[in-house]
C-alpha positions in Angstrom: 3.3 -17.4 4.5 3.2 -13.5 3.2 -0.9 -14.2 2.7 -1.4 -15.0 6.0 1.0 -11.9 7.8 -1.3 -9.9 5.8 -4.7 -11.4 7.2 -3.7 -10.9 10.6 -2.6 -7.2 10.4 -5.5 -6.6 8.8 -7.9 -8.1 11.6 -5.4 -6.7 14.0 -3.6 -3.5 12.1 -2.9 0.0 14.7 -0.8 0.3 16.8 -2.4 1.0 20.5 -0.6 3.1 23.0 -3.1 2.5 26.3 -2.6 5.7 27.8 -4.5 8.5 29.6 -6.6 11.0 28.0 -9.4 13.1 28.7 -12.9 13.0 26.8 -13.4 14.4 23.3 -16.9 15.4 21.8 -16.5 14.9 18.3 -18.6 16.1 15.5 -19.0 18.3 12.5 -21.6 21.0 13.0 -21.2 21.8 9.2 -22.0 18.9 7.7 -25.4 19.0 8.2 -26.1 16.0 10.7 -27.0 17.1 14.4 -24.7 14.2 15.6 -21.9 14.0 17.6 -19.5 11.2 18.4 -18.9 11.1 22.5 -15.3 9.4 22.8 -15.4 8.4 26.6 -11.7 8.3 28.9 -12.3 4.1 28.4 -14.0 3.1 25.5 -14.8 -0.6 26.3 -13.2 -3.1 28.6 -12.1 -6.8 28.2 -12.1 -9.1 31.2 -12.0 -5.9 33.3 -8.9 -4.9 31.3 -9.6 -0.8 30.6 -8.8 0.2 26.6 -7.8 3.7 26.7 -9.4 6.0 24.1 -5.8 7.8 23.4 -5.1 5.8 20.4 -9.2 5.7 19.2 -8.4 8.9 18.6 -5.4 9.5 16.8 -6.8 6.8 14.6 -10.0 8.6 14.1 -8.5 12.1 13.3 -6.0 10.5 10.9 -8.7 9.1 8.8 -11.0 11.4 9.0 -8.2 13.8 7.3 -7.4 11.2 5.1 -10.8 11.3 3.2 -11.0 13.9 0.1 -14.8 14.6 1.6 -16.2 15.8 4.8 -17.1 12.8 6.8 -20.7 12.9 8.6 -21.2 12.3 11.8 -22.7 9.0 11.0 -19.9 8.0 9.2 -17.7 9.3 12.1 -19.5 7.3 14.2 -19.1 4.1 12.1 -15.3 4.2 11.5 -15.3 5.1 15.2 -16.8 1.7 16.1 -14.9 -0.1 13.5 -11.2 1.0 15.4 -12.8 0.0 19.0 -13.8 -3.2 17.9 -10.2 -3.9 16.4 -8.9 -2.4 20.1 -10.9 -5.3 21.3 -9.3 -8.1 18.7 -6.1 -7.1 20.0 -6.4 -7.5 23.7 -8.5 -10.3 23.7 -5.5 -12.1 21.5 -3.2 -10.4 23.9 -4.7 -11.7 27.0 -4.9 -15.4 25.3 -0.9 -15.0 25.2 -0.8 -14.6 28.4 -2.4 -16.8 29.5 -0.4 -19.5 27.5 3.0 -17.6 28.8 3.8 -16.7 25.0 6.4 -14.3 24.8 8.0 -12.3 21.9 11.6 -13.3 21.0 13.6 -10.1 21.9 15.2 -10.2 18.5 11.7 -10.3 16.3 11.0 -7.6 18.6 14.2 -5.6 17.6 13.3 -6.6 14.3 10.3 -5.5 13.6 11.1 -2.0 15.7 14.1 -1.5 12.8 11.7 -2.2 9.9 9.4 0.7 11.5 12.6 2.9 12.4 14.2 2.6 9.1 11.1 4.9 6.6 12.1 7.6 8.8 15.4 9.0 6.8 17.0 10.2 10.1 17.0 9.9 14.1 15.5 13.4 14.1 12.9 12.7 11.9 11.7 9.5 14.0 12.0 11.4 17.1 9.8 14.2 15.4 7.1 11.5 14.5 7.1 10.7 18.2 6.8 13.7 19.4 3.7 14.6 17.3 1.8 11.6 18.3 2.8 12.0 21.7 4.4 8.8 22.6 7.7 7.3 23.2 9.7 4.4 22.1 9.1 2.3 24.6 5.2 2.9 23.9 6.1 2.1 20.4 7.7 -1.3 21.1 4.9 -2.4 23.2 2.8 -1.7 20.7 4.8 -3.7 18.0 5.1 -6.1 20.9 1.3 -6.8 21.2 1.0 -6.8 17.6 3.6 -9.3 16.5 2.6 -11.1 19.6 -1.1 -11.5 18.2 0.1 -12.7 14.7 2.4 -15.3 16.3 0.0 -16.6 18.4 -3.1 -17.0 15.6 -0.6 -18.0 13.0 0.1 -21.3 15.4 -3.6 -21.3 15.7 -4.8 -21.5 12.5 -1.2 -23.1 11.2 -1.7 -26.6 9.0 -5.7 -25.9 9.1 -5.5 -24.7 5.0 -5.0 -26.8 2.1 -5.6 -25.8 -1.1 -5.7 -28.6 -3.7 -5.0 -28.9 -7.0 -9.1 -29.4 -8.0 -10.1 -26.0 -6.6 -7.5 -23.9 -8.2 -8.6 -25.5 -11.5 -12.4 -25.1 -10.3 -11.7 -21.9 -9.5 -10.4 -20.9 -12.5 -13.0 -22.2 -14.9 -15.3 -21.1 -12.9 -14.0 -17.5 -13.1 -12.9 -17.4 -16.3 -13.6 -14.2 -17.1 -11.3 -12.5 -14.9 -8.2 -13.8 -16.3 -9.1 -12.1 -19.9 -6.4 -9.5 -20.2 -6.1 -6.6 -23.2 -3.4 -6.3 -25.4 0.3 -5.8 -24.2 3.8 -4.8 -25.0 7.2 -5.2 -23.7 9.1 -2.3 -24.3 12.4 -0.2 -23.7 12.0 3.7 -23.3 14.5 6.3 -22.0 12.5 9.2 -20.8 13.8 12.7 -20.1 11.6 15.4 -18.2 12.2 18.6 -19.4 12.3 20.0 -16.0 11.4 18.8 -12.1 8.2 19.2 -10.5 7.7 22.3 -9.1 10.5 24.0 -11.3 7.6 26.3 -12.6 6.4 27.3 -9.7 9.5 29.3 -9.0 9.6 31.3 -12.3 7.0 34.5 -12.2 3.7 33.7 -14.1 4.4 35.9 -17.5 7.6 34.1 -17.9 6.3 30.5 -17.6 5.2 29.5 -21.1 8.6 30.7 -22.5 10.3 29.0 -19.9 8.8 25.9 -20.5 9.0 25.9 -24.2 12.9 27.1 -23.8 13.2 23.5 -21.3 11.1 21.6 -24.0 13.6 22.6 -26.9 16.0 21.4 -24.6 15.3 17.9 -23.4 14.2 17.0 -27.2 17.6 17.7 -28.3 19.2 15.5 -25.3 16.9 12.7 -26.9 17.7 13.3 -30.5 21.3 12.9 -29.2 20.7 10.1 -27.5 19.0 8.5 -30.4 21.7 9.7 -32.7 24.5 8.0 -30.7 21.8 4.6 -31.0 21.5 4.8 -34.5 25.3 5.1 -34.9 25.5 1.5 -32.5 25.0 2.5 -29.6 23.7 0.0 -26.7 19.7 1.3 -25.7 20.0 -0.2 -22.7 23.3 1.4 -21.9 22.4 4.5 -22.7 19.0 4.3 -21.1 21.0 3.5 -17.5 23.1 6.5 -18.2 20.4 9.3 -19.1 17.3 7.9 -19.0 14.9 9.9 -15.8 12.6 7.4 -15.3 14.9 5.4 -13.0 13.0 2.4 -12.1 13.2 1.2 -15.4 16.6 2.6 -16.2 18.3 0.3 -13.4 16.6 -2.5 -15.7 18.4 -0.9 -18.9 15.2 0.9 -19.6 12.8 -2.4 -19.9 9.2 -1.8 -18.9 7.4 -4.8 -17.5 4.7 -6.1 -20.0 2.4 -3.1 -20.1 -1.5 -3.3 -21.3 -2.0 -1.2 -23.6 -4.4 1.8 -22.1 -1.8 2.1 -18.9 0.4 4.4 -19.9 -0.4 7.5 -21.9 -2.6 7.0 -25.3 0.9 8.8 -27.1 2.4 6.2 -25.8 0.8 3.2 -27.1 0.2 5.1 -30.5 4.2 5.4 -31.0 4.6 1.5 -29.7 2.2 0.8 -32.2 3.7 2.0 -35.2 6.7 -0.5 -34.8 7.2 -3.6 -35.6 9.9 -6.0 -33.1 13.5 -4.5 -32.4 12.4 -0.9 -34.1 12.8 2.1 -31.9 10.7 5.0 -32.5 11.5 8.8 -33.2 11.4 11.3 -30.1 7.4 11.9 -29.0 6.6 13.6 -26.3 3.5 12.3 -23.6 2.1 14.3 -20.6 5.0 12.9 -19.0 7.7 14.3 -20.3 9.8 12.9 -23.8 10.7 9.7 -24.7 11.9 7.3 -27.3 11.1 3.9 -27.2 12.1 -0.1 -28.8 9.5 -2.5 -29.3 10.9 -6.1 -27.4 7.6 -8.2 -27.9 4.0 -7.7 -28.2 1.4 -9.9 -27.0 -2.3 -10.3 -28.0 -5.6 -9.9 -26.4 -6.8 -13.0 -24.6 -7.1 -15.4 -21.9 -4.0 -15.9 -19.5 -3.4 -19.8 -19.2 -4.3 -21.9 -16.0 -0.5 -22.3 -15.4 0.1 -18.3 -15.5 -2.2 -18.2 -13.2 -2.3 -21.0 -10.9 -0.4 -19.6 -8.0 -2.0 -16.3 -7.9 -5.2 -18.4 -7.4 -3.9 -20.1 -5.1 -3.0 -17.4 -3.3 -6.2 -15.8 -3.2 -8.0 -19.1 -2.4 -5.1 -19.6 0.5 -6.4 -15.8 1.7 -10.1 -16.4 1.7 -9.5 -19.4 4.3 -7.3 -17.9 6.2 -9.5 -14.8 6.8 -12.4 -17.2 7.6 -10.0 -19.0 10.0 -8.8 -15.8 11.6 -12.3 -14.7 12.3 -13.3 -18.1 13.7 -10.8 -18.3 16.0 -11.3 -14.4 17.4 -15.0 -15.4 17.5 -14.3 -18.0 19.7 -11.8 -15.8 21.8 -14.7 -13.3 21.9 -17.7 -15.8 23.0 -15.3 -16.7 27.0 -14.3 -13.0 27.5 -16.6 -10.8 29.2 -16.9 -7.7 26.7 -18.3 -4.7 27.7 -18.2 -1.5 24.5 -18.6 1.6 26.7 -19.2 3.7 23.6 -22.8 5.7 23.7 
């Protein structure tokens, strides 16, 4: 099940290379906290098994660059204990393998190293990433290893242990009703053209820009009005949307938009949308986007969404709520015959 996958990366998400590394002081004299985060060579063991701090801190760098604020060192200090304690999940799930001879089939393993391989666009670009964080591929498989190791081994754990029944998904929903109200919507076609790419400014010198846009403006309204003229003289939107249309997402799906609540897309939009009635298509308009022209397919009121809408969405989120109380349950238990010991000051 998807829902459960996504519970255990959760409780069990990084990938750990267990290498050596010296000690790192960290801390952020500027923020205005006298505290400093002392990252030792081994940061905890588990049954005598060392966890190397290498990975702690690639972890704890990357997020800390990640936030749009400086972090204080107490909040340093509290992600920093969050990633060793997840360190400590995945050995103690790791060492349980072991000791029940579990092994990874070699082709999940291929698998899953492919999946990861693949969002880099080229060889040199993967190699690149490796090189950066300092680690090889065969670092990079035993991580993925451990990891798809761990889910495989709590997924049997906790496998047949969650039923969800029929009464609580309607319990929940009554109960909950509230959350299942859902504003106005619209199904709609658009073709969109952008009168130029992002960055195409940035390129053109400052005193120029504001006749340069206005001169790509003029030009992307008259693509539309030709568009729209070849429309009104029978020509298919959807067709035409596939063909020209820059929003391509939608334009593989012959320019349909997935019902669309109104205050999603830009307030131009929904004003034009609501000017027609079903099967009308609008004049050109322009939104902060770019241009567009669009055709009404179907509106739908303001209200509640029915039970059977959303029954299996419910039953998904019930489904996750156990299996998270599961997961935790069994990695408690894991935790309460290991001998743990956080070596974190």
């Amino acid at each position: 099940m998807k829902s459960l996958r996504y519970f255990l990366l959760c409780l069990l998400v990084g990938t750990g290379f267990l290498l050596q590394s010296k000690s790192t002081v960290w801390g952020d004299p500027g923020d205005g906290v006298s505290y400093s985060v002392d990252i030792p060579d081994v940061v905890a063991t588990v049954n005598g098994v060392e966890i190397d701090s290498r990975y702690i801190k690639f972890q704890l760098e990357r997020i800390v660059k990640m936030n749009k604020r400086p972090l204080t060192g107490n909040e340093k200090a509290r992600i920093l204990k969050d990633i060793v304690d997840k360190e400590i999940v995945r050995e103690l799930v790791l060492q349980e393998g072991k000791s029940q001879n579990k092994k990874l089939p070699d082709e999940i393993l291929e698998a899953e190293f492919g999946k990861l391989k693949s969002s880099y666009e080229t060889e040199e670009e993967f190699q690149k990433a490796l090189k950066e964080r300092d680690i090889s591929e065969k670092d990079l498989r035993r991580s993925i290893e451990i990891d798809s190791l761990a889910q495989m081994l709590i997924g049997e754990e906790i496998k047949g242990s969650i039923e969800i029944t029929d009464e609580e998904t309607r319990s929940f929903y009554d109960q909950n009703k509230e959350r299942f109200h859902r504003p106005e919507a619209y199904h709609a076609q658009h073709i969109f053209i952008a009168p130029f790419p992002p960055g195409f400014l940035d390129d053109i010198p400052e005193g120029q820009r504001d006749e340069k846009r206005l001169e790509m403006a003029r030009k992307a309204d008259k693509q539309l009005r030709d568009i729209l003229k070849q429309i009104r003289g029978g020509g298919d939107f959807g067709t035409l949307a596939k063909e020209h249309s820059h929003d391509r997402a939608s334009a593989e799906n012959n320019g349909h938009l997935d019902f669309v609540y109104k205050g999603v897309l830009p307030p131009e939009f929904d004003a034009e949308i609501a000017k027609l009635k079903q099967g009308e298509i609008s004049e050109p308009f322009t939104t902060s986007y770019g241009h567009h022209i669009a055709k009404l397919i179907e509106t739908r009121p303001a209200g509640f969404a029915e039970f059977d809408e959303m029954k299996e969405s419910i039953q998904r989120h019930l489904f996750t709520q156990k299996a998270q109380t599961e997961v935790q349950k069994y990695i408690d238990s894991l935790r309460a015959k290991a001998k743990v010991e956080n070596l974190l000051k």
